[in-house]
C-alpha positions in Angstrom: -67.2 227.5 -91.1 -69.0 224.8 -88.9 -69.4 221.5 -89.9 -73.1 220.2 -89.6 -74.2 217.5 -87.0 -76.5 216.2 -89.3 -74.7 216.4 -92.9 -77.7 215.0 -95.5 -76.8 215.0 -98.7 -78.6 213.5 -102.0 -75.7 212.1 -104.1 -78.2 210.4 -107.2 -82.2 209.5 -107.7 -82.8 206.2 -110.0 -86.3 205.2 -111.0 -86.2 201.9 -112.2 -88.3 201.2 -114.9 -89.7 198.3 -117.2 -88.6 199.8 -119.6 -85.5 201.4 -118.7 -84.1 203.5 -115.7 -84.5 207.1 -115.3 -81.8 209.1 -113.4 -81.3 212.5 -111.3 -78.0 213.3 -110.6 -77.3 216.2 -107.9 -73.9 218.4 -106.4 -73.1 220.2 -103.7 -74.7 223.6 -103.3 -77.1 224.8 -105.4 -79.5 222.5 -107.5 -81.8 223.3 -110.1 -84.7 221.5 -111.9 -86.4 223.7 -114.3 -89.3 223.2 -117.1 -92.5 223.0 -118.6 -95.5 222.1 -116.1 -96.3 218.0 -116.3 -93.2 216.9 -116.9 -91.9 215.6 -113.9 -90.2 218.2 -111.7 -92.1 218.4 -108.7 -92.2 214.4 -108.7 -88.5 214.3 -108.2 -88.6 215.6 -105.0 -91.5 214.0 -104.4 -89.4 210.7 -104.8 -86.8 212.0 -102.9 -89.3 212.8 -99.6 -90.9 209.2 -100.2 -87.3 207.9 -100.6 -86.5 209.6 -96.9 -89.9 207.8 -95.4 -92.8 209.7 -96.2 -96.0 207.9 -96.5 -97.0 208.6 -100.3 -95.9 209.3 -103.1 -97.7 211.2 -106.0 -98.6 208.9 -108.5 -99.1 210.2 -111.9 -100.2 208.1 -114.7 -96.8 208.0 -116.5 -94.7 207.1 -113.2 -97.7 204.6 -112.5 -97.4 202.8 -116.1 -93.6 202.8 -116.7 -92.0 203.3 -112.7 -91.4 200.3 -110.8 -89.1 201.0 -107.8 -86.9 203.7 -107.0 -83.2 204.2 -105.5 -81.6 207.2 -103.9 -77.9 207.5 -103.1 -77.3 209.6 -100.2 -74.2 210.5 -97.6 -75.4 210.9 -94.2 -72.7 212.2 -92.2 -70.5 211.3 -95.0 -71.7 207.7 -95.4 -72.8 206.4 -98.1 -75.7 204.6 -97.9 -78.8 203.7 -101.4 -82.3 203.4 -100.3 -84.4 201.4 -102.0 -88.4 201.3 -101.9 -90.9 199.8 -103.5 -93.0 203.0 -105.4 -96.4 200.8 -105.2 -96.7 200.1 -101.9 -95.3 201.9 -99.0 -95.8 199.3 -96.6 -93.0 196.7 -97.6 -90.2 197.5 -95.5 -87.1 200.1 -97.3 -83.9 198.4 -98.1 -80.8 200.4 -97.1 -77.3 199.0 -98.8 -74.2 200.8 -96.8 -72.6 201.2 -100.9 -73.3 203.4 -103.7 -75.7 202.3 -106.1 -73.7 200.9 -108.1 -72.2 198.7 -105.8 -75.1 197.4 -104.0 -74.9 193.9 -105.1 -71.8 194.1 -102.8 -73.7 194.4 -99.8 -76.2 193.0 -97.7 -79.1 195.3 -97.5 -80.4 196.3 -94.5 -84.6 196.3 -93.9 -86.9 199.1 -92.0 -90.0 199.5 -91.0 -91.2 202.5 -92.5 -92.9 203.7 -89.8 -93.5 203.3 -85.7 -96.4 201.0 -86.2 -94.3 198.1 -88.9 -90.9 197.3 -87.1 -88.4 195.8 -90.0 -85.8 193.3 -89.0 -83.4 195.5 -89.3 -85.6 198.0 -86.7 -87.4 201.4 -88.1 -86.3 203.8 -91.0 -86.8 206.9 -89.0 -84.6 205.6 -86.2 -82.1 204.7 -88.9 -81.3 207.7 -90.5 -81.6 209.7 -86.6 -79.2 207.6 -85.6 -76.8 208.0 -88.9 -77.4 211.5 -88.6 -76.1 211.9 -84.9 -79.5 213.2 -83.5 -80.6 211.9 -80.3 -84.0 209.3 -80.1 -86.8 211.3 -78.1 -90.1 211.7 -77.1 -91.9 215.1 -76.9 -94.9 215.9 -74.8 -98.3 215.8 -76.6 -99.5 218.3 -74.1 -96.1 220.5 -73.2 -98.1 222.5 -70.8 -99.2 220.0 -68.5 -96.6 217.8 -66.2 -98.3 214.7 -66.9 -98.6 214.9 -70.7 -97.9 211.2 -72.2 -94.7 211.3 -74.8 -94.6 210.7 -78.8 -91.6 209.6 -80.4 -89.9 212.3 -82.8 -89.2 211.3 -86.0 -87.1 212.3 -88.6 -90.1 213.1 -90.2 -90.9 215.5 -87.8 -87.6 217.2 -88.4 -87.6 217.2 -92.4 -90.7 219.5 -92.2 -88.3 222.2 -91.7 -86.1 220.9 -94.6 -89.0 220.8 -97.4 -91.1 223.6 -99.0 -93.7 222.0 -101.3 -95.4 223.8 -103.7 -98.2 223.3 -102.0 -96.8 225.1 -98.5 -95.3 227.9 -100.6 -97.0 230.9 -99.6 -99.4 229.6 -97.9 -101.4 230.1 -95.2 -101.1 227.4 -92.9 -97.7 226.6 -93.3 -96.0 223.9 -91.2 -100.1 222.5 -90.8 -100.9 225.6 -88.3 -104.6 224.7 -88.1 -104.1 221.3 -87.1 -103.6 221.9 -83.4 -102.3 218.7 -82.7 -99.8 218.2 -85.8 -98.5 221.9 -85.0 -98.1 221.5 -81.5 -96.0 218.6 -82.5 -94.3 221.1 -85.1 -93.5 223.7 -82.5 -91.7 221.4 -79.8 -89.7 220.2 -82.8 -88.6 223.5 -83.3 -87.4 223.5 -80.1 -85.6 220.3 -80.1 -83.9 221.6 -83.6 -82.4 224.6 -81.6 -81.6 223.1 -78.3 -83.7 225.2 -75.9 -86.3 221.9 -75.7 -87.3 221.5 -71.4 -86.1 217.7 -71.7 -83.3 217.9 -73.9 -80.1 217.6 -71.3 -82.2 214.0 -70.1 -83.3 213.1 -73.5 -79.7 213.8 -74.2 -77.8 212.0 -71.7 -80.5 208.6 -72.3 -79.3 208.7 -75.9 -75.6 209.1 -75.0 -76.2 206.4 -72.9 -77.7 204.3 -75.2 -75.0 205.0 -78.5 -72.6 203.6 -75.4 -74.3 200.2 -75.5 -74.3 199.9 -79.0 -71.2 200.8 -79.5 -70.0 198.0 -77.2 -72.5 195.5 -78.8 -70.9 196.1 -82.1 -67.3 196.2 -80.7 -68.7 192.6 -78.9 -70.2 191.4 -82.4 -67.0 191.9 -84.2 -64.5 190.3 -82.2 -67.2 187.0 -82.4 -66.8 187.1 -85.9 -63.8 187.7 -86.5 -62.1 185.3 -84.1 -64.6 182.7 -85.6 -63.0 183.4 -89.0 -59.9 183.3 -87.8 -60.2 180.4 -86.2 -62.1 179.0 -89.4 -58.9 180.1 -91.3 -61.5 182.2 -93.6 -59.7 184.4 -96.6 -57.9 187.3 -95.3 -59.4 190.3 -97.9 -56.4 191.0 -99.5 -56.7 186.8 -100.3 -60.2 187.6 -101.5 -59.4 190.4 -103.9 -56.6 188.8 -105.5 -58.9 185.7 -106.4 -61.8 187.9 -107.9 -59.2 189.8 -109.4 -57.5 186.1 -111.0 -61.1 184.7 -111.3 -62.3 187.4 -113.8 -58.8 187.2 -115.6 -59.3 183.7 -116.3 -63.6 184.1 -117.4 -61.9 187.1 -119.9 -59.2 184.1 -121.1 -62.2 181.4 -121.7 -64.3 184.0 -123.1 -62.0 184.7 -125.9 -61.6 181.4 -126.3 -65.2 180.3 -126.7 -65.8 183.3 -129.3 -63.2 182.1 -131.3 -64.3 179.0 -131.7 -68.2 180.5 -132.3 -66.6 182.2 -135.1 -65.5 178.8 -137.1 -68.6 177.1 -136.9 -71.0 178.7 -139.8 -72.4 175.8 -141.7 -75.7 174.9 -142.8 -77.0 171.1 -143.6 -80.3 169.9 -143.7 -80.6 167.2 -140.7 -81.1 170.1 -138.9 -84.6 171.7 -140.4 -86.5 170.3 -137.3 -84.1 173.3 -135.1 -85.1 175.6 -138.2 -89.0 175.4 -137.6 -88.4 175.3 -133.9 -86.9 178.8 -134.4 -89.4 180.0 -136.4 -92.5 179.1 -134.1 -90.5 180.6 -131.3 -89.8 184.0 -133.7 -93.6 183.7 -134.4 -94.9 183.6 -130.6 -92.1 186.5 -129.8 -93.9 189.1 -132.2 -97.5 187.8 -131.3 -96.8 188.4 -127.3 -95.5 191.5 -128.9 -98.6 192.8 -130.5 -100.6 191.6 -127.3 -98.2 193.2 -124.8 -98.7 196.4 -126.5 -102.2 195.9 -126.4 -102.3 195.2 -122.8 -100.4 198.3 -122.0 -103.0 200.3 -124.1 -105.2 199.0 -122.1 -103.7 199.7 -119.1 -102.8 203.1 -119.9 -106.2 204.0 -120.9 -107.3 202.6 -117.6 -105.1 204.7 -115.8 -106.3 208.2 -117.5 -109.6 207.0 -117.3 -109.6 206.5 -113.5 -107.8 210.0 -113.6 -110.6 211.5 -115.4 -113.4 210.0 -112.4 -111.1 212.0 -109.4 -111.2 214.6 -111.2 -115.3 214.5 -111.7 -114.7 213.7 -107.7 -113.0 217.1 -107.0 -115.3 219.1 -109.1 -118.4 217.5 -107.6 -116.8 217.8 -103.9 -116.1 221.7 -105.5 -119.3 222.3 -106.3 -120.7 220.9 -103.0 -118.5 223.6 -100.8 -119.4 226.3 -103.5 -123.6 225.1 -103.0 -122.8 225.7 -99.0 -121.3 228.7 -99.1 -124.0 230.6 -101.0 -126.3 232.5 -98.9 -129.8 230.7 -98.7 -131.7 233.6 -100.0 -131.3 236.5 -102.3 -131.4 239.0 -99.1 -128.4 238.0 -97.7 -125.0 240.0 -97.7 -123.0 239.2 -100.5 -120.0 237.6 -100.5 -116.1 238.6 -101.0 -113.9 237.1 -103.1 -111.2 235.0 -101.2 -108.1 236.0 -103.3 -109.2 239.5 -104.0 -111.6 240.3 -101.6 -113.5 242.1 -104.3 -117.3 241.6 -104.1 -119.2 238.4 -106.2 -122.7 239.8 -106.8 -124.7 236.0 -107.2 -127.5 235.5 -110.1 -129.4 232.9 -108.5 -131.4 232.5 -112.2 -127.4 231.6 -113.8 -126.7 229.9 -111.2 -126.8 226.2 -112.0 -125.3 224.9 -109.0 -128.0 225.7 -106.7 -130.3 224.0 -108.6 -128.8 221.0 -107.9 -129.4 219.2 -104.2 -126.5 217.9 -102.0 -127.9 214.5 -102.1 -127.7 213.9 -105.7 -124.3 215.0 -106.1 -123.2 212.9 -103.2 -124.1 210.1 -104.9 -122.9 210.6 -108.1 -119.2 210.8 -106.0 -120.2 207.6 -104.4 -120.8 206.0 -108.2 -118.0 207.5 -109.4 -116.0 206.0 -106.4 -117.4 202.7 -107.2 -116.1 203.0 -110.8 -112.7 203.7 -109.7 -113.0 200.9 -107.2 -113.8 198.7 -110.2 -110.8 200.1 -112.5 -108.0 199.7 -109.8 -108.7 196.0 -110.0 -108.7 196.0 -114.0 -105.7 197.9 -113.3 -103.6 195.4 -111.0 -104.9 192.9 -113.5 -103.6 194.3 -116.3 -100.1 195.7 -114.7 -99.5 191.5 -113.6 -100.9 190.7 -117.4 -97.8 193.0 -119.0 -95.7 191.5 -115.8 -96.6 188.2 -117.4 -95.8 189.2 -121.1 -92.9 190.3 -120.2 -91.6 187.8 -118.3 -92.7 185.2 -121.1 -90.9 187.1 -123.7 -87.6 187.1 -121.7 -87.8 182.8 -121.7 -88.7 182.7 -125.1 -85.8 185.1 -126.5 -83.5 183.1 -123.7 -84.6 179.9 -125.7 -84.3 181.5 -129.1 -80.7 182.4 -128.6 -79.8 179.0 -127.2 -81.4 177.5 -130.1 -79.9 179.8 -132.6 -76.3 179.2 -131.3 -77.1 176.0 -131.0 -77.8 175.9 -134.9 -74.8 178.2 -135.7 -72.4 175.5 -133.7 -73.9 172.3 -135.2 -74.0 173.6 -138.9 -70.4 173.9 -139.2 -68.4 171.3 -142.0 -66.1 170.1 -139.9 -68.3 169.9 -136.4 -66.8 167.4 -133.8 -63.2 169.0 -132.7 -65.2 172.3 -132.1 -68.3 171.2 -130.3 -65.7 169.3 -128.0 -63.5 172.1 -127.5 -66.2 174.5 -126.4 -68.2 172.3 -124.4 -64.9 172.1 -122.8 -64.6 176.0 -122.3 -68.0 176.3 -121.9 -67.4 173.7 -118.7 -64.4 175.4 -117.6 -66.7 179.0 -117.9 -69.6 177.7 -116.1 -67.1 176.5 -112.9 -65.4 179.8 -112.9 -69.0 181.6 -112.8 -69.8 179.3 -109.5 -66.1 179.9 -107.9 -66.7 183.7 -108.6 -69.4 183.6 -106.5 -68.4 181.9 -103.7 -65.8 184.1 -103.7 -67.8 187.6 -103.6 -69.8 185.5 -100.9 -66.6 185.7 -99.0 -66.1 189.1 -100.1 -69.5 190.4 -99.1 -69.1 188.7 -95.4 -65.8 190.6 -95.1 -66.8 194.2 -96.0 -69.8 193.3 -93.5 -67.1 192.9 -90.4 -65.6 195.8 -92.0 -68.6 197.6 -91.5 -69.1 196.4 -87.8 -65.5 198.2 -86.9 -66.5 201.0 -89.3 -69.7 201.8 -87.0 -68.3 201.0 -83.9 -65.9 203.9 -84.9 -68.7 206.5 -86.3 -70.6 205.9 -83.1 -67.7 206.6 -81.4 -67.6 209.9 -82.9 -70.9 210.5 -82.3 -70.3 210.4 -78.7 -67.5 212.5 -78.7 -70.0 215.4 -80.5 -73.0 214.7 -78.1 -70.5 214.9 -74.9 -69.1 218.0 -76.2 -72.7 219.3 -76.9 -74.2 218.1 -73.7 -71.9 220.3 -71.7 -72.8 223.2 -73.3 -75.9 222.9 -72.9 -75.5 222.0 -69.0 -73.1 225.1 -69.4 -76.1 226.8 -70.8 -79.4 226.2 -72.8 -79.7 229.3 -74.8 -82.9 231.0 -74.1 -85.6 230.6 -77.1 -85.4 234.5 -77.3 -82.2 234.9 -78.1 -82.7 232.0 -81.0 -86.0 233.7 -82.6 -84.2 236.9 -82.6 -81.1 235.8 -84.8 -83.5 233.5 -87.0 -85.2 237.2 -87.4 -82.4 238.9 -88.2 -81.2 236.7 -90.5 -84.5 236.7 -91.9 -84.9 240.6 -92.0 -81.6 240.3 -93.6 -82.7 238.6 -96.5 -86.1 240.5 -96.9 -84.2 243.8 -97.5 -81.9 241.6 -100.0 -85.1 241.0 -102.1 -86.3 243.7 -101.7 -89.7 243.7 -100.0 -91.4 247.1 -99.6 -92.6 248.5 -95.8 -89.6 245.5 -94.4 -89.7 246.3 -90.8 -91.7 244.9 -87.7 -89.5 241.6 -88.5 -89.4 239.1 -86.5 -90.2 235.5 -85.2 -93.3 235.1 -83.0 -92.5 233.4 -79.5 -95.5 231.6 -79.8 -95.8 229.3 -83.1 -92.3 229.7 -84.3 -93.6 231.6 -87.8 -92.6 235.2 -89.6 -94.3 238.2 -88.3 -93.6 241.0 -90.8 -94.7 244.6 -90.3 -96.0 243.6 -86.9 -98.1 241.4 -88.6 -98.3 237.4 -87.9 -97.1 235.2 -91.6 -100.8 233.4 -91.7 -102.5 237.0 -92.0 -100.6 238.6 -94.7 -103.1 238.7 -97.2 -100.2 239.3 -100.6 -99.6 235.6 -101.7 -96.5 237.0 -103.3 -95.3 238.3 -99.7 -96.0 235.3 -98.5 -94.1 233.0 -101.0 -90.8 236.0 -100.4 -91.4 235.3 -96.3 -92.0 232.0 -96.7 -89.2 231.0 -98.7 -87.0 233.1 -96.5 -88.0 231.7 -93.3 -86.6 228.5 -94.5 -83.7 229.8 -95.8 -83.0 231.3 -92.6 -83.2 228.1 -90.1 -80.7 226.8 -92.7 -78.4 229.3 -92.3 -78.8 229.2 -88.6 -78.3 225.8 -88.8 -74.8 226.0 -89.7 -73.8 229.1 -87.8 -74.9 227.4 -84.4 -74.9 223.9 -85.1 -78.2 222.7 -84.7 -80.0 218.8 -85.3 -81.1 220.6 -88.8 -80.6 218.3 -91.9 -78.2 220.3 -93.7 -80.2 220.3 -96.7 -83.1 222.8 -98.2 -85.8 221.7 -101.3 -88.3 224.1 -102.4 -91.0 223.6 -105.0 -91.6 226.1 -107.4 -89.6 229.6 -106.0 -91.7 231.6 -109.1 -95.1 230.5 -107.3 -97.4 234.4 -106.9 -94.5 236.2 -108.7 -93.8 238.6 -111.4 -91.0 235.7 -112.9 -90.3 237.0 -116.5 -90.8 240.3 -118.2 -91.3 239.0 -121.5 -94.4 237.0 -120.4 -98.2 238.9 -121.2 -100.0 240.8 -118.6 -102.8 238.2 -118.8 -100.8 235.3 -118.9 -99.4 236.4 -115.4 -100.8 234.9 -112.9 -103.8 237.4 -111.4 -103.9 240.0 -108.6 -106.3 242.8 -108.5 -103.5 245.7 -107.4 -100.3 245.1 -106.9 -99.5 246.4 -104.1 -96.3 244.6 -103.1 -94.1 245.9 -106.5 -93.7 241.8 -106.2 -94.7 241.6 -110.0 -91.8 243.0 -110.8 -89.1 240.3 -112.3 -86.2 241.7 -110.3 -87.6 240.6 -107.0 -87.7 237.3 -108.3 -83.8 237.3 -109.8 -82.8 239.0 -106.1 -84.3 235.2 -105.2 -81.7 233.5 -107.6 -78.9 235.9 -106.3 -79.6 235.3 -103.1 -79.2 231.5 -103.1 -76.5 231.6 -105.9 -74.8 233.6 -102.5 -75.6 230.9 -100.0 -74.3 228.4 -102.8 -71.0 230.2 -102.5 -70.7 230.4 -98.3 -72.5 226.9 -97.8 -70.9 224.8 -100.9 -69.4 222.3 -98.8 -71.4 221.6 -96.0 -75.0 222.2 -97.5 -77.0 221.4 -100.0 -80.1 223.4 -101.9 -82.7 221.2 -104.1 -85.0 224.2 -106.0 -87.8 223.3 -108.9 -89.3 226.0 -111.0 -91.0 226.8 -114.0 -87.8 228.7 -115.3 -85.1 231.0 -115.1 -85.1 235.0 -114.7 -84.4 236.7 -117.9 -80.9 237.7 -118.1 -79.9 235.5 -115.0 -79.6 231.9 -117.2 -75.9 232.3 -118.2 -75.1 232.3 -115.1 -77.3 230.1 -113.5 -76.9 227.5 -115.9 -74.0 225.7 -114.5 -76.3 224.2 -111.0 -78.8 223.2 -113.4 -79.4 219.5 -112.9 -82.2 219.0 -115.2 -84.0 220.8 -117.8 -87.4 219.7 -119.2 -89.3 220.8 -122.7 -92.2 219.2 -124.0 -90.8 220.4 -127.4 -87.5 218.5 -126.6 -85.3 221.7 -126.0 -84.1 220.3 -122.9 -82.5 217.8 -121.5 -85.3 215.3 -122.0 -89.1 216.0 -122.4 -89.5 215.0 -118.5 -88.3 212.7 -116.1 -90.2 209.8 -118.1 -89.0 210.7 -121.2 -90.2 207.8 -123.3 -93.8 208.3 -122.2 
């Protein structure tokens, strides 16, 4: 089995909240999220894709009241590295810690831009995890036609399209953003660059080669400055450092002990010290009034939230009805109009119709009100999040100061008071100079394990090289032709289409052209079954994996898809009219066993791909008969009645 040039692999999501953090953890192979609808699911890979730089991230009322940033432990290439972004404004620049997330207070972080227009100090994100992943900086032609087409830079972005399946791209027609001409031009000399048959690639190749040379020797350059500067400042060797942090928290565990002894003697109670008495009780007082306002606040602020939830909503079903009001024919004598899932034919009753009575102008303005409103809650909003901020941050001095007091009480009531006081000020002295020591000392620590990591990535590019010169001259051997590549993405494709199985599977194959499905001779975007489409769909992505790690390609070795179930018959037991609606089935797809073949299918990848790949799927649930054994790569399972793990990923909500 190959290994992957560009192993991605999502080790742990953390949402940090106010109130406590909430936490995704994920294994090799096969992943699954399962549950009820609005509890979370899709919004953990949602986190996950904002997490690996995109722009947005969905922001439902829940994540928006309790989230406040979020973490996500990855191995890139076997690295490990935690990103960290703020969840509320995708502007700041993304933290990167070379550490686990637990150790990141180890480390210094890293900062990125998050896109090509914000450079970080550090440089940009995209180029980071490129770089990390071993796949060469380029710049495609906006025009690949014409010789004297200006370049864009390719971004991992760019790259991760063929790496995610949303649940809105799931069976739909315009996957990969085949209407927008410019967006899917872009999309298509990816593709290329993915599978090595792009024009430039041998330059763009040999520039980045060239390039991960001159780093390399910077690095090598920056780490024999510093260390011959610690050398010569006669710094702690590591070994030195480890045993003193290792002493150091031997010694804080001695005065601890001692310290809680002596709190343990000193219960007494006089009255010279009423005046410490009522200052603990005004301060116990103002704790549970900034209590009751806090919670009041975060009414508030909830309410505020669903409220401005509510207006969008009015929004879409105003913008709705405008599209609906154009669409009708002017006049009773025009042709009427087919249904666009069904094709059947909508016979109009201009009398019931109330949306025609209505003019464009009017409802225009009511969205432009109902913007205005929502312009006027976001501030109330902001307001009210820094109010709670504020409460919060109040509350935490106050119960800071409470405790001081009380143990301040506690020690001075004792009978016989003196000998103690002195002997744990004493400890508390000796405690408070360890603290400091301690620190220094992880200062020291955190300065080594940064040379550390200078050699470390001198070595990793180093590798990196070695790979790129190995694939450079095969592909000055020999660029493999673009037919040859469609063709075994096809196969692999028609391969898993008769695994399902889908009725009529032939004319399979990929089309020169745009780089999508054509089944029974038939281009993806005009298959007209939304349940074909979700099967081809799904598989199309399924097979560039796969083809990824036969033939090496710059593919993230890592699939998510969002809701596998969507347009299919998913469980037996489930009503005809609950099902979700199609005039005639014409495609057998209805039937559950096409949608367990699904689950067997990856289960099977799972079991050839384990180590090297990884497979992130959200659903609503599991095919009867199929959760036995599925059961064991479920990651998380959510029930608004509590009979999974948690009642969704903000489970205190």
């Amino acid at each position: 089995m190959s290994k992957s040039s560009a192993k991605l692999k999502i080790n742990k999501l953390v949402l940090e909240g106010r109130d406590k953090n909430y936490v995704v953890e994920f294994h090799n192979g096969l992943n699954i999220i399962y549950g009820d609808s609005d509890t979370g699911k899709s919004s953990i890979l949602n986190l996950v894709n904002y997490l690996l730089g995109s722009k947005n991230v969905y922001m439902y009322e829940e994540l928006e009241i309790h989230g406040k940033e979020a973490l996500l432990e990855v191995l890139l290439n076997d690295e490990i590295f935690t990103i960290k972004r703020n969840i509320f404004n995708s502007n700041d620049f993304i933290e990167v810690y070379p550490s686990s997330i637990e150790n990141i207070k180890d480390t210094f972080p890293l900062e990125f831009g998050p896109d090509y227009k914000k450079m970080g100090p550090n440089g940009f994100f995209s180029d980071f995890l490129l770089e990390s992943l071993n796949i060469p900086l380029i710049e495609v032609k906006v025009a690949p036609t014409k010789a004297d087409s200006k370049t864009i830079r390719l971004s991992f972005r760019d790259i991760f399209k063929f790496c995610y399946l949303n649940q809105d791209d799931v069976g739909s027609k315009d996957m990969l953003d085949r209407k927008n001409f410019s967006v899917f031009t872009k999309n298509k000399e990816t593709f290329k660059f993915i599978h090595n048959v792009l024009d430039t690639q041998v330059l763009d190749m040999e520039k980045d080669l060239s390039e991960k040379r001159r780093k390399k020797n910077e690095l090598i350059a920056e780490y024999k400055i510093v260390s011959t500067f610690l050398r010569d400042a006669r710094f702690e060797t590591e070994d030195s450092i480890n045993h003193k942090i290792e002493q150091t928290n031997l010694e804080l565990i001695f005065i601890e002990s001692n310290i809680s002894k002596i709190n343990s003697t000193l219960l007494s109670d006089t009255e010279q010290f009423e005046d410490l008495r009522q200052d603990i009780f005004l301060l116990e007082k103002q704790i549970n009034e900034t209590h009751v306002e806090k919670s009041v606040k975060e009414t508030q602020l909830e309410q505020n939230i669903r409220l401005r939830k509510e207006y969008k909503k009015d929004i879409d079903k105003l913008n709705a009805s405008i599209e609906i009001k154009e669409a009708l024919p002017e006049n009773d004598e025009e042709p009427n109009l087919s249904c666009p899932l069904c094709d059947s034919i909508i016979i109009l009753d201009s009398k019931e119709n109330t949306i025609i009575q209505y003019e464009g102008r009017m409802l225009e303005n009511e969205i432009k009100k109902l913007k205005s409103r929502i312009n006027d809650i976001d501030g109330l909003i902001i307001e009210q999040r820094n109010g709670v901020y504020i409460f919060e941050e109040n509350l935490r001095k106050w119960k800071n100061e409470l405790a001081e007091k009380k143990n301040t009480l506690d020690m001075n009531t004792k009978q016989i008071i003196s000998p103690y006081l002195s002997q744990r000020d004493e400890m508390m002295s000796k405690r408070a100079a360890l603290h400091e020591t301690k620190q220094s000392i992880l200062y020291l620590h955190k300065v080594r394990t940064k040379l550390n990591k200078l050699n470390q990535n001198a070595e990793i590019i180093q590798e990196q090289i070695s790979e790129l010169d190995g694939k450079l001259e095969k592909l000055k051997k020999g660029t493999p032709e673009i037919e040859q590549v469609i063709g075994d993405i096809a196969d692999i494709l028609s391969e898993y289409l008769h695994t399902i199985p889908i009725l009529n599977a032939h004319g399979i194959s990929i089309n020169k052209n745009t780089f999508l499905p054509v089944v029974r001779n038939r281009d993806y975007h005009n298959l007209t079954s939304g349940g074909l489409r979700t099967i081809v769909s799904i598989g199309y992505f399924i097979s560039l994996l796969k083809y990824g790690d036969k033939y090496n390609t710059y593919l993230p070795s890592i699939l998510m898809i969002d809701t596998l179930g969507k347009y299919l018959g998913t469980n037996d037991t489930i009503p005809k009219k609950d099902r979700i609606r199609e005039i005639v089935d014409d495609e057998g797809l209805k039937d559950p066993e096409k949608y367990s073949n699904l689950y067997k299918y990856l289960v099977s990848i799972h079991e050839t791909l384990f180590e090297t790949h990884q497979i992130i799927v959200v659903d609503n649930q599991l095919p009867s008969g199929l959760e036995t054994t599925l059961s064991k790569y479920v990651v998380k399972h959510f029930s608004v009645d509590g009979i999974g793990d948690s009642k969704g990923l903000i489970d205190n909500a």
